[in-house]
DSSP file (Angstrom, degrees, kcal/mol; ACC not computed):
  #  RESIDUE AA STRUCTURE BP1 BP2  ACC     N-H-->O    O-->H-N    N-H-->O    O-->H-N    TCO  KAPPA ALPHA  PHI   PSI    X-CA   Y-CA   Z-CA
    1    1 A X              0   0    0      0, 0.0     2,-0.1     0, 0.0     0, 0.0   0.000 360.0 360.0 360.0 128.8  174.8  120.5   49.4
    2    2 A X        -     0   0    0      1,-0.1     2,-0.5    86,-0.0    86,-0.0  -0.521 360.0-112.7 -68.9 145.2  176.1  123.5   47.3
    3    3 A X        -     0   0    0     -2,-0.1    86,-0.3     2,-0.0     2,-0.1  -0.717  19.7-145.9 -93.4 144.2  176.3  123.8   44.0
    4    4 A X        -     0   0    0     -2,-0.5     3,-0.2     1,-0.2    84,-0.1  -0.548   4.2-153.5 -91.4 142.0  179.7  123.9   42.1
    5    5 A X     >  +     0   0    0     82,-2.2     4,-1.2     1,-0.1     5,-0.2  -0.483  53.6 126.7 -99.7  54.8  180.0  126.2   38.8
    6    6 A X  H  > S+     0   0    0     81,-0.2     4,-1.6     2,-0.1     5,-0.3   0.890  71.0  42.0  28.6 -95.9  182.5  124.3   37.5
    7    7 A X  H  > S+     0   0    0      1,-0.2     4,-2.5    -3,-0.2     5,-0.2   0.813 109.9  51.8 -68.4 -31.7  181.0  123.8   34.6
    8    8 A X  H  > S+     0   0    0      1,-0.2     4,-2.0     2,-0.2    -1,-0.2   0.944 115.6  49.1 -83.3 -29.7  179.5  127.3   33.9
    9    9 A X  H  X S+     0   0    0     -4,-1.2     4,-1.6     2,-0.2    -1,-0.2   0.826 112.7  47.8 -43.3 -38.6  183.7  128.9   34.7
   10   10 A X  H >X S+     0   0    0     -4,-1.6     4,-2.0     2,-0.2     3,-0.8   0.964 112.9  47.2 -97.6 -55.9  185.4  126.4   32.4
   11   11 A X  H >X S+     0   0    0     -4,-2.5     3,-1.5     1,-0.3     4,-0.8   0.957 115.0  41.0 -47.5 -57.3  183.1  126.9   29.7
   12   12 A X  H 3X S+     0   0    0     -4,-2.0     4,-0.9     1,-0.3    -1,-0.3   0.669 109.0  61.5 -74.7  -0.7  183.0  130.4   29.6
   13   13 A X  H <X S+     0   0    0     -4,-1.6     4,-0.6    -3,-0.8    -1,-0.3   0.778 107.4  48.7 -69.7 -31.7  186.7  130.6   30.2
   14   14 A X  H <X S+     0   0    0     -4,-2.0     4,-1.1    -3,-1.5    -2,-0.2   0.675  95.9  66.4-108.7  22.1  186.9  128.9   27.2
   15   15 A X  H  X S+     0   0    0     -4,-0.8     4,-2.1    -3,-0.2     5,-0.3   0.685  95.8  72.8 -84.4 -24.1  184.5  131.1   24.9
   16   16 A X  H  X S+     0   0    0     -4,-0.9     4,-1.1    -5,-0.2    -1,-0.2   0.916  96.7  33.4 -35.5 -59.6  187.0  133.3   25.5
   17   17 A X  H  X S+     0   0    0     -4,-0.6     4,-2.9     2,-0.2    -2,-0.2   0.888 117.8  62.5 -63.0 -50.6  189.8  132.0   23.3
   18   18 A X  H  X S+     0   0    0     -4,-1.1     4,-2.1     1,-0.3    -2,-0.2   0.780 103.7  42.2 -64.3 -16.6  187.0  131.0   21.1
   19   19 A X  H  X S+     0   0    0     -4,-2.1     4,-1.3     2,-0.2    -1,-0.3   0.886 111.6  53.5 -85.9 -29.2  185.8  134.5   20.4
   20   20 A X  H  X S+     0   0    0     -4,-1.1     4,-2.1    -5,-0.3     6,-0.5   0.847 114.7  55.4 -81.3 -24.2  190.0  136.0   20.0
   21   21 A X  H  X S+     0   0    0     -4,-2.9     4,-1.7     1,-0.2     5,-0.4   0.999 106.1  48.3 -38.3 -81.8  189.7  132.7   17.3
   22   22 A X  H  < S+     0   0    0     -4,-2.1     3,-0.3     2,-0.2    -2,-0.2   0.622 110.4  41.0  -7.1 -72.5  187.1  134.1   15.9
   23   23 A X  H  < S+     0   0    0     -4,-1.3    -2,-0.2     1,-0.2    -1,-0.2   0.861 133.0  28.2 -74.3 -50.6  188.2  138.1   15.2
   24   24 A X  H  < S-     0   0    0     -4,-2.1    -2,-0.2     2,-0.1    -1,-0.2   0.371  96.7-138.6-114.2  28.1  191.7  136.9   14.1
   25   25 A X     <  +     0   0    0     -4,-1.7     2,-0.3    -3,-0.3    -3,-0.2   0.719  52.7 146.3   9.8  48.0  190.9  133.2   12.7
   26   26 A X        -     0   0    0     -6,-0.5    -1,-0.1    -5,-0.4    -2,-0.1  -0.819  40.9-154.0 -67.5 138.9  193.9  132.2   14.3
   27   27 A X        +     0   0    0     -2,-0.3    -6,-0.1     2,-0.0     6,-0.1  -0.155  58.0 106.5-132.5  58.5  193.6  128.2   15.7
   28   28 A X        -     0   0    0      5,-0.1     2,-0.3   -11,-0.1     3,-0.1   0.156  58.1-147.0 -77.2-153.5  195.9  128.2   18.4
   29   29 A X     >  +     0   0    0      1,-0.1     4,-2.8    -8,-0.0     5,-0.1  -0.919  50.0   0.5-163.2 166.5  194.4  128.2   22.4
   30   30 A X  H  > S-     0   0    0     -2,-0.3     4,-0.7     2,-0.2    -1,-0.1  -0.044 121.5  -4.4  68.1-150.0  195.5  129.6   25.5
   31   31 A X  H >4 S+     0   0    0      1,-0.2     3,-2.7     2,-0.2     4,-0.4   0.700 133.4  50.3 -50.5 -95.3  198.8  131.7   26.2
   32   32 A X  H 3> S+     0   0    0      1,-0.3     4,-1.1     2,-0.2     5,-0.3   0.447 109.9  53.5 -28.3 -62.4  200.1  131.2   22.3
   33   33 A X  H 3< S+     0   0    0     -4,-2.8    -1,-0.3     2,-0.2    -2,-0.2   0.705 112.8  37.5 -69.3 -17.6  197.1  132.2   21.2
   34   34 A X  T XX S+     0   0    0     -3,-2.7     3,-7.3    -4,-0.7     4,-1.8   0.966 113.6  51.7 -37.7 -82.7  196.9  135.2   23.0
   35   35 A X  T 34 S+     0   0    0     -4,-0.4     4,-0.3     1,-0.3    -2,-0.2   0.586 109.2  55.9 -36.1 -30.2  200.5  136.3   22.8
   36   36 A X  T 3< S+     0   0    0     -4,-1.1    -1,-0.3     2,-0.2    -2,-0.1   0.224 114.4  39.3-131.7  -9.7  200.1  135.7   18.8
   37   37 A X  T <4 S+     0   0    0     -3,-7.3     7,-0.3    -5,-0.3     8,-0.2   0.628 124.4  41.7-101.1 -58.3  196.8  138.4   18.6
   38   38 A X  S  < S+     0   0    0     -4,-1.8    -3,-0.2     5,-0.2    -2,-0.2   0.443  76.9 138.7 -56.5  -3.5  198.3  140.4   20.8
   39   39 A X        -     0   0    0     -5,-0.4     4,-0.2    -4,-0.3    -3,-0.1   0.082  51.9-135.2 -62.2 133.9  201.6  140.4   19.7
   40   40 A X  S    S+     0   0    0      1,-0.2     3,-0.4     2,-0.1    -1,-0.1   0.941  98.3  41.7 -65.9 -41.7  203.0  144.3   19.9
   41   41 A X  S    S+     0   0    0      1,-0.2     2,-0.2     0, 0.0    -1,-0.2   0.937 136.6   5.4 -52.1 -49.1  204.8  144.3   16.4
   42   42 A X  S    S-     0   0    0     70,-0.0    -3,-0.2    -5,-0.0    -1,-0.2  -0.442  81.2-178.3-150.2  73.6  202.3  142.6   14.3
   43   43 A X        -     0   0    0     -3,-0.4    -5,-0.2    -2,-0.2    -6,-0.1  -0.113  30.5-137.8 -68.3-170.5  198.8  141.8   16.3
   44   44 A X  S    S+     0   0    0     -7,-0.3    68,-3.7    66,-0.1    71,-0.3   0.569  80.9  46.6 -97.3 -60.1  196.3  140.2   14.8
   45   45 A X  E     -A  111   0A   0     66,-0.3     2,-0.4    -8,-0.2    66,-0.2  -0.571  54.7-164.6 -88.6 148.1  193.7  142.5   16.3
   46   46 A X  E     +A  110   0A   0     64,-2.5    64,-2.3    -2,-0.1     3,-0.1  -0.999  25.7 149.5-134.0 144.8  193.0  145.9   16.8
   47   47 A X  S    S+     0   0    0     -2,-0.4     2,-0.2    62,-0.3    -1,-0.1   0.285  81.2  31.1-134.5  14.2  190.4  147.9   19.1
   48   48 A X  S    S-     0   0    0      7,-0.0    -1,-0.2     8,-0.0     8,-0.0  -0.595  87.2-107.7-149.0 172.7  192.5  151.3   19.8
   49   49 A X        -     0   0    0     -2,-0.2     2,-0.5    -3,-0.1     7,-0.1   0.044  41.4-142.4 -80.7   4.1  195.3  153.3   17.5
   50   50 A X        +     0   0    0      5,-0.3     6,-0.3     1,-0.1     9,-0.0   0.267  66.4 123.6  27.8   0.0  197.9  152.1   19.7
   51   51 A X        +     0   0    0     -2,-0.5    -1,-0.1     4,-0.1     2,-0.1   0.781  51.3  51.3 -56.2 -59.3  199.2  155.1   19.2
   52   52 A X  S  > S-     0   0    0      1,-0.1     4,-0.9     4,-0.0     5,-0.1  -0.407  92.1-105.1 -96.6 156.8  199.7  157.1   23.1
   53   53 A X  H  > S+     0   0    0      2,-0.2     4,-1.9     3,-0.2     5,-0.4   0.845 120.1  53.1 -89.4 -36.3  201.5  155.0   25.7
   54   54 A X  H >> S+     0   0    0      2,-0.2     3,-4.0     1,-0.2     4,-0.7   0.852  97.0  56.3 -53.0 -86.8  198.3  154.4   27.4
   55   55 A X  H 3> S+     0   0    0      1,-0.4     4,-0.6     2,-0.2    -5,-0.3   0.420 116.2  44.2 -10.0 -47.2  196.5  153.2   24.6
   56   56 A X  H 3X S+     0   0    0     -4,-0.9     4,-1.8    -6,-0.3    -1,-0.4   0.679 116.2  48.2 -38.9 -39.0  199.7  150.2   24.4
   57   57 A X  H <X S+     0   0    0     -3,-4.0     4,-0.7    -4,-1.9     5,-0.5   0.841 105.5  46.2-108.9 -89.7  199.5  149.9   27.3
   58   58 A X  H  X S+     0   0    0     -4,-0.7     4,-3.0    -5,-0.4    -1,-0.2   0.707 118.2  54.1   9.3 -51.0  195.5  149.5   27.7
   59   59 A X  H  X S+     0   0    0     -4,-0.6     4,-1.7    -5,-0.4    -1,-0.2   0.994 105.8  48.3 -53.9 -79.7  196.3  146.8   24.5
   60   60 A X  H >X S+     0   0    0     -4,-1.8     4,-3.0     1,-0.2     3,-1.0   0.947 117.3  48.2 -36.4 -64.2  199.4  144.6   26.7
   61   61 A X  H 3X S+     0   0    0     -4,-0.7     4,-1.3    -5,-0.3     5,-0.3   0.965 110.2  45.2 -73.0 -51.7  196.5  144.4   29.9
   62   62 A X  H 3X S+     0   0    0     -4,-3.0     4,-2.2    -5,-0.5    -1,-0.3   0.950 118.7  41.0 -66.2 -18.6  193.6  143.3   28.0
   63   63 A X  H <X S+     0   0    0     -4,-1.7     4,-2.7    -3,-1.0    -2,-0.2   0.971 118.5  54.1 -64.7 -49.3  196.1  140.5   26.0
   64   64 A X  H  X S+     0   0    0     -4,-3.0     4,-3.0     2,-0.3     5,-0.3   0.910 110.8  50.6 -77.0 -58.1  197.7  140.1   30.2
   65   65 A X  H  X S+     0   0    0     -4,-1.3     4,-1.0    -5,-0.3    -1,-0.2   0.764 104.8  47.3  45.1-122.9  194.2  139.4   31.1
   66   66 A X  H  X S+     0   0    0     -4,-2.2     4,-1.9    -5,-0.3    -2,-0.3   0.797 113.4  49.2 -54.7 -37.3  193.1  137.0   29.0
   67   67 A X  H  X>S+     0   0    0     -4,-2.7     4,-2.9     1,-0.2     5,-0.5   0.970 108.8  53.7 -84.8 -40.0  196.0  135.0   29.6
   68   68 A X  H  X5S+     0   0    0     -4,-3.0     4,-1.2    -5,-0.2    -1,-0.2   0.851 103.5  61.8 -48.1 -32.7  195.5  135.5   33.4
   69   69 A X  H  X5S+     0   0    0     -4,-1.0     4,-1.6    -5,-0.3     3,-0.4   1.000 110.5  36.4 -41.5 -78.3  191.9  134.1   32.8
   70   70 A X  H  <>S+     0   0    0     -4,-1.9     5,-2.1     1,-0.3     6,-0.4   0.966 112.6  57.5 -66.4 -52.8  193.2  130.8   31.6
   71   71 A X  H  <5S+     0   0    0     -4,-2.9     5,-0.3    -5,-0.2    -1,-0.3   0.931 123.4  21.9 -35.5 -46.9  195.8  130.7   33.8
   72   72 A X  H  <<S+     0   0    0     -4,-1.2     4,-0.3    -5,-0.5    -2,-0.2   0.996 137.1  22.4 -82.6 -43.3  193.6  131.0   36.8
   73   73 A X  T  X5S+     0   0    0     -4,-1.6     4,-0.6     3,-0.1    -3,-0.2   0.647 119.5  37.9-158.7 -70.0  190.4  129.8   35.3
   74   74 A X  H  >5S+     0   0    0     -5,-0.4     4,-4.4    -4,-0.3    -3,-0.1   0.791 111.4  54.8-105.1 -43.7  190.3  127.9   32.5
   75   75 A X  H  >XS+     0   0    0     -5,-2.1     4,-2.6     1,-0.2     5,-0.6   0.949  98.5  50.8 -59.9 -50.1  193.3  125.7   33.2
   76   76 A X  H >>5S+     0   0    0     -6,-0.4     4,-4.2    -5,-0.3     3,-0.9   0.946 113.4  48.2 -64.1 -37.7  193.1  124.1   36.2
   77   77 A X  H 3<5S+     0   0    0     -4,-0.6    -2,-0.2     1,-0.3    -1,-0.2   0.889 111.6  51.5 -46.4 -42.5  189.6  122.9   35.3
   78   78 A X  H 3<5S+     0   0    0     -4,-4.4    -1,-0.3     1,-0.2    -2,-0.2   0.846 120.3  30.6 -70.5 -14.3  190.8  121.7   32.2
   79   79 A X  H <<5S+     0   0    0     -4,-2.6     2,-0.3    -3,-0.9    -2,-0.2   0.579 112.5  85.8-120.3 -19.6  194.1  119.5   33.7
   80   80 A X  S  <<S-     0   0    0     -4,-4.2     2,-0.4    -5,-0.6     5,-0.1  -0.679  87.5-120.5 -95.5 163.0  192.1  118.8   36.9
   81   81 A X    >>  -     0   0    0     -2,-0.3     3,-3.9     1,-0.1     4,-2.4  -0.539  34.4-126.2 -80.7 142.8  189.6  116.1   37.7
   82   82 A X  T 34 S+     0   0    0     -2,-0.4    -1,-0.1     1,-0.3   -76,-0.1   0.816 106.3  67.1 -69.5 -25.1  186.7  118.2   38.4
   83   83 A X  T 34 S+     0   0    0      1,-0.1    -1,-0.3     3,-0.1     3,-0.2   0.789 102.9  46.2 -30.3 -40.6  186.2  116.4   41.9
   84   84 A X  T <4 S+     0   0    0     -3,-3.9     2,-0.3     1,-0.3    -2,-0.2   0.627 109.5  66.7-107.3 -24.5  189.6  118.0   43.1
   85   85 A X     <  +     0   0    0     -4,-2.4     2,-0.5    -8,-0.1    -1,-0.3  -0.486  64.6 179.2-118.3  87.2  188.4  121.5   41.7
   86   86 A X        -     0   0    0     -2,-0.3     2,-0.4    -3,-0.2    -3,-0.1  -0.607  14.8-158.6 -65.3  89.5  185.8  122.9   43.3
   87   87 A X        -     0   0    0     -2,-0.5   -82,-2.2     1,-0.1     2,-0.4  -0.563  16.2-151.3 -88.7 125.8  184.1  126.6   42.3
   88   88 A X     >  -     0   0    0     -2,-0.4     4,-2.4   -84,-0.1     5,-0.6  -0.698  34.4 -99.9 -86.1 137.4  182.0  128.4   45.2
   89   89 A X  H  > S+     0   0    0     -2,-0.4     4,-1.0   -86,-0.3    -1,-0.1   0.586 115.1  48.7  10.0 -75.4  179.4  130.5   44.4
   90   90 A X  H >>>S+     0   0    0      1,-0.2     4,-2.0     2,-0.2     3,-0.8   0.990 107.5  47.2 -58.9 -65.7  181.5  133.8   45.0
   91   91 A X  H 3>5S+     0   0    0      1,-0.3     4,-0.6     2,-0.2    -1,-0.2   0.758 112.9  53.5 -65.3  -1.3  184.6  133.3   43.2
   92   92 A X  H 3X5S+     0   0    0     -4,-2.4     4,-1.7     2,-0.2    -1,-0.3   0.768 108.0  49.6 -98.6 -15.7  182.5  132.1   40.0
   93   93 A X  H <X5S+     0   0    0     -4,-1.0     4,-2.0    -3,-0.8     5,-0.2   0.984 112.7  49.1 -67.5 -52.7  180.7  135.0   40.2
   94   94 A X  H  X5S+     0   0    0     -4,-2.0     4,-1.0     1,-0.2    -2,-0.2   0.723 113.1  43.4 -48.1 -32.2  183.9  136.9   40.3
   95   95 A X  H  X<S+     0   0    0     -4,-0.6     4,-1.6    -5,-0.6    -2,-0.2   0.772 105.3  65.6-110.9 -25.3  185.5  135.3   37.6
   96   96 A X  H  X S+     0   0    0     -4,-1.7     4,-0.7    -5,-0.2    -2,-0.2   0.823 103.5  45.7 -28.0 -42.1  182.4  135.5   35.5
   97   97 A X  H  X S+     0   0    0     -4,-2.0     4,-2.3    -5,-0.2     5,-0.2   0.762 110.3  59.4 -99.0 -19.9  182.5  139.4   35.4
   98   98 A X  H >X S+     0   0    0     -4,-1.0     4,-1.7    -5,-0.2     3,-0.8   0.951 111.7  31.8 -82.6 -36.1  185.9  139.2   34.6
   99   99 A X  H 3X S+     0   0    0     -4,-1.6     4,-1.2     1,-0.2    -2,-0.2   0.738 116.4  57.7 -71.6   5.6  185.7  137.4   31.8
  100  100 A X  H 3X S+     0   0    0     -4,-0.7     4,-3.2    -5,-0.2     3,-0.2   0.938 112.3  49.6 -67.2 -50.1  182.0  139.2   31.0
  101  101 A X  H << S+     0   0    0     -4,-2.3     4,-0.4    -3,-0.8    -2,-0.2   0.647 110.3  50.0 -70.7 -22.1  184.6  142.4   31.4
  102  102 A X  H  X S+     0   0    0     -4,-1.7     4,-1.6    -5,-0.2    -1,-0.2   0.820 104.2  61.3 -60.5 -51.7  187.1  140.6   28.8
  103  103 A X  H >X S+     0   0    0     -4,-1.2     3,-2.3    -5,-0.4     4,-0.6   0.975  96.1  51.3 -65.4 -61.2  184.5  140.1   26.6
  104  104 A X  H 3< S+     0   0    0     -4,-3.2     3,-0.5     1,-0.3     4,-0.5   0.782 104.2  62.6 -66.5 -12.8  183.6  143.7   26.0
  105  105 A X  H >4 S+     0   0    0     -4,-0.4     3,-0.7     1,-0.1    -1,-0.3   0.896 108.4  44.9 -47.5 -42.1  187.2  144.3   25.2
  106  106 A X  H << S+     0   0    0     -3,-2.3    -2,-0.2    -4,-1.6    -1,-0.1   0.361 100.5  58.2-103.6  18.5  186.6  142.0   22.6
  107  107 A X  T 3< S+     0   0    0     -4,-0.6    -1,-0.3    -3,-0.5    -2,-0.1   0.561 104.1  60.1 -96.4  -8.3  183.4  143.0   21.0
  108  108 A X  S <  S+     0   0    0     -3,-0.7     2,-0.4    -4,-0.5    -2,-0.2   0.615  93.0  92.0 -88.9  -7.5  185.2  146.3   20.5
  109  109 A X        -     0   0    0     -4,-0.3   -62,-0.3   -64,-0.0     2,-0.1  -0.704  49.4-175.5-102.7 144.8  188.1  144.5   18.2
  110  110 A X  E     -A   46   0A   0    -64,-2.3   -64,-2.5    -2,-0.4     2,-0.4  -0.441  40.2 -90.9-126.6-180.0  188.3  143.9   14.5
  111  111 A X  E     -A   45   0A   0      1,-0.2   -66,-0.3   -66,-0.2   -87,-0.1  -0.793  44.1 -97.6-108.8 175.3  190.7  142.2   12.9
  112  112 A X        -     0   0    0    -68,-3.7     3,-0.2    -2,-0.4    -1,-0.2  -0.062  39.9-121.9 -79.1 148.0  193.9  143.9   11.6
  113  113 A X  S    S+     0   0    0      1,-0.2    -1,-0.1     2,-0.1   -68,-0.1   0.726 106.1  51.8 -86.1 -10.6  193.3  144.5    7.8
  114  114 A X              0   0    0      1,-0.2    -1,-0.2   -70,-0.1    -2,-0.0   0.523 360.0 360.0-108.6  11.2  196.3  142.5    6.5
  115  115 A X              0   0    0    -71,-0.3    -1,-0.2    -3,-0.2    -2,-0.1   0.304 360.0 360.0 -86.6 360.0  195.5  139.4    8.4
């Protein structure tokens, strides 16, 4: 019998959220809570000058991401019965490094000084 990671995807999918909690003590989850650090007017968070269209744009894909994370990742485990969703080996290793690759976006981010 194989074993499913599950458990070890859905968790760390959702240390995710808990760590963007974290830097901008916002206590939303998921998309909102993205979309509401990242937000392009008035983030929460900061880990660039935003200043050069790269540097926006670099911002939007680590927010686009995260939210793709949950979307793939974090949701269906959480709204399926864990019978019906089954992770092999490979893709949790694959969605492990990204959100390991998420993550070091977000050890680089402080929070905005007037939040």
């Amino acid at each position: 019998m194989r074993e499913d990671y599950y458990d070890a995807v859905f968790e760390a999918a959702k240390g995710l959220a808990e760590r963007v909690r974290q830097i901008t003590g916002l206590s939303s989850d998921g998309g909102e809570l993205f979309q509401k650090a990242f937000a392009k007017g008035d983030p929460y968070l900061f880990f660039n000058s935003m200043q050069t269209d790269s540097e926006k744009s670099e911002f939007t894909g680590v927010k686009e991401l995260l939210e793709a994370i949950f979307h793939l990742a974090r949701n269906p485990a959480a709204h399926t019965p864990k019978i019906n969703w089954r992770v092999e080996e490979t893709k949790a290793l694959d969605i492990l490094t990204l959100i390991s690759f998420a993550h070091k976006y977000l050890d680089e981010c402080h929070r905005m000084p007037n939040k």
